[in-house]
C-alpha positions, 0 to 999 in steps of 0.5 A: 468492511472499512480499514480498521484504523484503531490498529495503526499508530496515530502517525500512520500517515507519515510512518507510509510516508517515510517507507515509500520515500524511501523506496524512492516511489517504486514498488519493492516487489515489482520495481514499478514506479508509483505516483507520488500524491498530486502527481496523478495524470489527469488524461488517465482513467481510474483503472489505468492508475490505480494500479500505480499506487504506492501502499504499505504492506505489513509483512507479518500482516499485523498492523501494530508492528510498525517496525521499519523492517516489517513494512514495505512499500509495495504498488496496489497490484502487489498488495492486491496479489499479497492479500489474495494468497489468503495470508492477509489481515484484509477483508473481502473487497477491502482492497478493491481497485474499485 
């Protein structure tokens, strides 16, 4: 099932942005440094980066608050392990590293 986009403000996309810049690139739960966009080694696999990924968690799992104190920068492993505990607002496969 893809990302229901009507659930995030138009400005989304710079909203993450400006959560992950302020983490400084790193994952606030693990402290792993993440990829920045662009910045992604050509001499990895799939498998070997993804999992360096910056995302923006809702630590309510709801997708229309968007206050700055409910989001958080967190790497793909991070998010994968937040949404598995069953808490989350993510369908089946819908954040699947492949």
């Amino acid at each position: 099932m893809p990302l229901d986009l009507t659930r995030y403000p138009d400005n989304w996309t710079d909203l993450a942005q400006k959560v992950k810049e302020s983490a400084g690139w790193r994952c606030q739960c693990c402290r792993r440094a993440c990829y920045k966009p662009g910045e992604k080694p050509k001499e990895l696999t799939r498998s070997e980066w993804t999992g360096n990924i910056l995302q923006v968690h809702h630590r309510n799992h709801q997708p229309e608050d968007n206050r700055l104190e409910n989001l958080l920068a967190v790497c793909t492993i991070c998010h994968l392990a937040m949404h598995a505990r069953g808490n989350g607002n993510a369908s089946p496969g819908q954040l699947s590293l492949w």
